[in-house]
N, C-alpha and C positions, 0 to 999 in steps of 0.2 A: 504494500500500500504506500503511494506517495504521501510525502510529509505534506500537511496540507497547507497549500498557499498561502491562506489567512494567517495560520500560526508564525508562519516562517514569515511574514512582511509583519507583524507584530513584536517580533523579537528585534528585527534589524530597525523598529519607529524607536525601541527600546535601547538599541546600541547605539542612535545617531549622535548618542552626546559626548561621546566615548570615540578618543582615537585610535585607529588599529594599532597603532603600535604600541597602546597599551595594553588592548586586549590580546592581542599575540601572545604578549608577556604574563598576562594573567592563565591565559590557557595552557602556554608551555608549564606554568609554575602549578597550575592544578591537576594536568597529566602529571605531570611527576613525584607529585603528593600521592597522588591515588596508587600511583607505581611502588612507590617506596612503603608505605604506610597502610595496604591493606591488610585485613583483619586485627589495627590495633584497638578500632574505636574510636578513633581521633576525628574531632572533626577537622574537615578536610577543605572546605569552603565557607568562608565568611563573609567577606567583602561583597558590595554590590557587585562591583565589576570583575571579582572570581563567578559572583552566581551569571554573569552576562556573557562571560566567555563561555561558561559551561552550557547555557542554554544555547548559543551557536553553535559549539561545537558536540554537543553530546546527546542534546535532546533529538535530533534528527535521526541520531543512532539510537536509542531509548525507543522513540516510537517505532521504529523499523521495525527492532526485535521483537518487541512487545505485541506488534499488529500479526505480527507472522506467528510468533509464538501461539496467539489470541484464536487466529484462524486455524492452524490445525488442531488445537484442541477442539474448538465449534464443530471440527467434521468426524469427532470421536463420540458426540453428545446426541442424544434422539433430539429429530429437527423440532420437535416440540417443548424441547426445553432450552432452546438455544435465546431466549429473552431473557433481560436479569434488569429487575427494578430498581436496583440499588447494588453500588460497588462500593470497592473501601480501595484506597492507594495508600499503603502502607512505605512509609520514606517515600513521600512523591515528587520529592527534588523540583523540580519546576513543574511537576507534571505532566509529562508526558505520555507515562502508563493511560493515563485519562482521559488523555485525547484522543490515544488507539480505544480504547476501551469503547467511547462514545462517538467516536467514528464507527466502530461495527457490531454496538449492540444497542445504541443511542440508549443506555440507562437513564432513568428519569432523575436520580438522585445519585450522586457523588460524594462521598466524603473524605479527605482526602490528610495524611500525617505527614507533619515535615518539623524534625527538630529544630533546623535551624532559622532562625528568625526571618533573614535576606531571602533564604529561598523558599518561604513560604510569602513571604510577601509579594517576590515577582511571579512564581507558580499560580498564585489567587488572580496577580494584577491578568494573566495571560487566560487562564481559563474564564474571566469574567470579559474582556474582550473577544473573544473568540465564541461568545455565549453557551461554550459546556457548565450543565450544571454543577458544579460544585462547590462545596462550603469544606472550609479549609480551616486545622484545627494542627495545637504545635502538641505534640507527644514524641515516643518511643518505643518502639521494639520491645526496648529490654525493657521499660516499665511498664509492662503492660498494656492490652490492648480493651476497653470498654465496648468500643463500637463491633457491628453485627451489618453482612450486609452478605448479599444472595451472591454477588461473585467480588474475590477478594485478589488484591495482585501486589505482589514483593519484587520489584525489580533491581536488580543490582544493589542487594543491599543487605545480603548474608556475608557475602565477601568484605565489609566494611566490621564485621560484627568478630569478637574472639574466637577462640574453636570452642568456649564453655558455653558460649551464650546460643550457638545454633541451632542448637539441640529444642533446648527452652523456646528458640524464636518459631519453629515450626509448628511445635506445638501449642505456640499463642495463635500463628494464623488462622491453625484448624480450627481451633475452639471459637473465632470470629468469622468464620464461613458456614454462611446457612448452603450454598448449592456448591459452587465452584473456587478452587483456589489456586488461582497460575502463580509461579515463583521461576524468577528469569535471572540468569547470571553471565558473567562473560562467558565466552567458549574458548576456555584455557584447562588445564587439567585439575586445577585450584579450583575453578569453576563449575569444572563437574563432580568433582569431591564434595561441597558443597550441594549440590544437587541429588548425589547420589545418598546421602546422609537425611538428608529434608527426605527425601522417599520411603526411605526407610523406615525413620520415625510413624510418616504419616500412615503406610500401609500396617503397622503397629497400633495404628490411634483407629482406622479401620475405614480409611479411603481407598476411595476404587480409582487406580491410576488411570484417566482419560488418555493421555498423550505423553510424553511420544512414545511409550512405551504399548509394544503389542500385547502382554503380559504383566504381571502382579510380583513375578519373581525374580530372583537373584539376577541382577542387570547381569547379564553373560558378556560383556566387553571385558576384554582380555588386557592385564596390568600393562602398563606403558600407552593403551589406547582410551580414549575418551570420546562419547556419543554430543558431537555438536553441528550446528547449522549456521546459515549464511542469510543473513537482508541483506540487501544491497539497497545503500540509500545514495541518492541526489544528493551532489554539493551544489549552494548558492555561491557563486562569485565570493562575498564574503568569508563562506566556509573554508571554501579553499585557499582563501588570503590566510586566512587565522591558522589554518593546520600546516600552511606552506607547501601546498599541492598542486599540482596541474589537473589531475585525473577526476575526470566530473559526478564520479562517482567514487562511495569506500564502499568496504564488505565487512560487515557488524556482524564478527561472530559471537555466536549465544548459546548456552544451555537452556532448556527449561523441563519444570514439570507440571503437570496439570492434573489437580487431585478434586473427585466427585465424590456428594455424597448421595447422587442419586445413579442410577443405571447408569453404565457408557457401552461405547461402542468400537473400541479399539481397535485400530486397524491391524485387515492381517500380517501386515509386514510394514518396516519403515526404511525408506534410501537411505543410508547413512551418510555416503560418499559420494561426490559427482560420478554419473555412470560411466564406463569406459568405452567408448565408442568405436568397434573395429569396421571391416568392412565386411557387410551382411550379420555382425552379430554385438549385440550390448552386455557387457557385462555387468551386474549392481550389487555391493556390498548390505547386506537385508540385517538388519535385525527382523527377527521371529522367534515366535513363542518357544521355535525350541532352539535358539541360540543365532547366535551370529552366522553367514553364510554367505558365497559366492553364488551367483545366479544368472549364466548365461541365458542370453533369452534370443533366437535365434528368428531368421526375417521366416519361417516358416511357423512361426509360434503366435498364435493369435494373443499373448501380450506384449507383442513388439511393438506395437504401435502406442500402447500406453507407458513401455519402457524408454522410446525416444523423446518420450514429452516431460521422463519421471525428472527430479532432480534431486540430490539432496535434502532432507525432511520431510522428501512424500511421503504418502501413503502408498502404500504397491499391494493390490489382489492377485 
């Protein structure tokens, strides 16, 4: 899903005041923050113009993963329960999650946690111009969660959090999801440690894994490999000034997992890999129910024509 227009000419009305080459400086300095300093707890972003660099540069990757992540969970759920009246954006940094969210499920009601001051403040300023509903409230993870909402979403934000606290935080999401609860991380192998752990817990607490998983059991990815995908977002002129890029687009890699507490529908298989494309035959790396596997699929096989369309993250019958 493209980042949408409105939000992206909202954030750059937001930056006009602001020289690039401060914000440059602010975004190199808050990559490198995030780089050096995950899972201490620390916060990582203060300043206005740390939250302004971060919203050009990172929300557009936020919402990428998050719409993507968002979307194959929806095609794991019965089409009858794929409405949700009410979300929760758990650390909603500018808000992003909630833009994907209400881009493809238009929730009537949003509520949205953000510890830190600045970036609740331009997160509220952004979703009330942009007219998602949202009402925006400052808490914590680790202090508990009060709020209750039918789908609930944790983006980038276990990685930020101790290895003691993970545990604890998964087990706060679940208990504040009444239907659905997406939890999105980078796609690094820290990132799916994290994810693989959040799964664990929760099919312990007694969710029914929706996505991406075809199964309920022992993730069968073999030590040294991790299960992650690809958005590919639009850079703005701007974006590309700030990150110091030509290339008009990046690839936001991500983990995620997507836990129900009503029926799903889990797909028979998941692409894990770009497929390998020879001449008259596809090869695609599958997770399935009974393990990881190789799966040539040849121009005589009537799913060759749904295997030259698969990509990474599919779904594959």
């Amino acid at each position: 899903m493209e980042f949408p227009a409105e939000l992206r000419g909202e954030i750059e009305r937001l930056l006009s005041g602001e020289s690039t080459e401060r914000l440059t400086s602010a975004a190199e300095g808050l990559s490198k923050r995030y780089r050096e300093n995950s899972g201490t707890g620390k916060s990582l972003a203060a300043s206005r113009r740390d939250i302004l660099a971060y919203a050009a540069v990172r929300m557009p990757a936020t919402f990428g993963a998050v719409s993507k992540a968002l979307e194959l969970s929806l095609e794991c759920i019965p089409e009858e329960n794929r409405e949700f009246s009410t979300a929760l954006d758990i650390g909603a940094g500018t808000g992003a999650a909630s833009h994907a969210a209400y881009a493809l499920t238009e929730c009537g009601s949003i509520t949205c946690i953000e510890r830190e001051p600045e970036m609740l403040a331009v997160g509220s300023q952004l979703t009330e111009l942009c007219g998602v509903p949202a009402v925006w409230k400052s808490g914590d993870i680790t202090a508990g969660l009060d709020e209750k909402a039918d789908l609930v979403m944790c983006s980038y934000c276990l990685n930020e959090l101790s290895a003691g606290a993970r545990r604890s935080a998964a087990e706060r999401l679940w208990n504040s999801t009444e239907r659905l609860l997406l939890i999105v991380e980078p796609g690094t192998p820290e990132g799916f440690a994290n994810i693989l752990a959040a799964r664990e817990r929760l099919v312990e607490l007694g969710a029914h894994i929706a996505a991406p998983c075809p199964q309920e059991g022992v993730c069968p990815m073999e030590n040294g490999d991790w299960c992650h995908f690809t958005a590919r977002v639009a850079r703005s002129r701007l974006h590309k000034q700030l990150k110091g890029g030509d290339v008009p687009y990046e690839d936001e890699k991500f983990c995620f997992i997507a836990a129900s507490r009503e029926a799903v529908q889990p797909c028979s298989a998941r692409v894990l890999r770009h497929p390998r494309i020879d001449s008259g035959r596809i090869t695609l790396r599958l997770c399935t129910p009974g393990g990881t596997e190789e799966r040539m699929v040849t121009k005589k096989s009537p799913q060759f024509k749904a295997a030259r369309k698969s990509g990474a993250g599919d779904s594959f019958n």
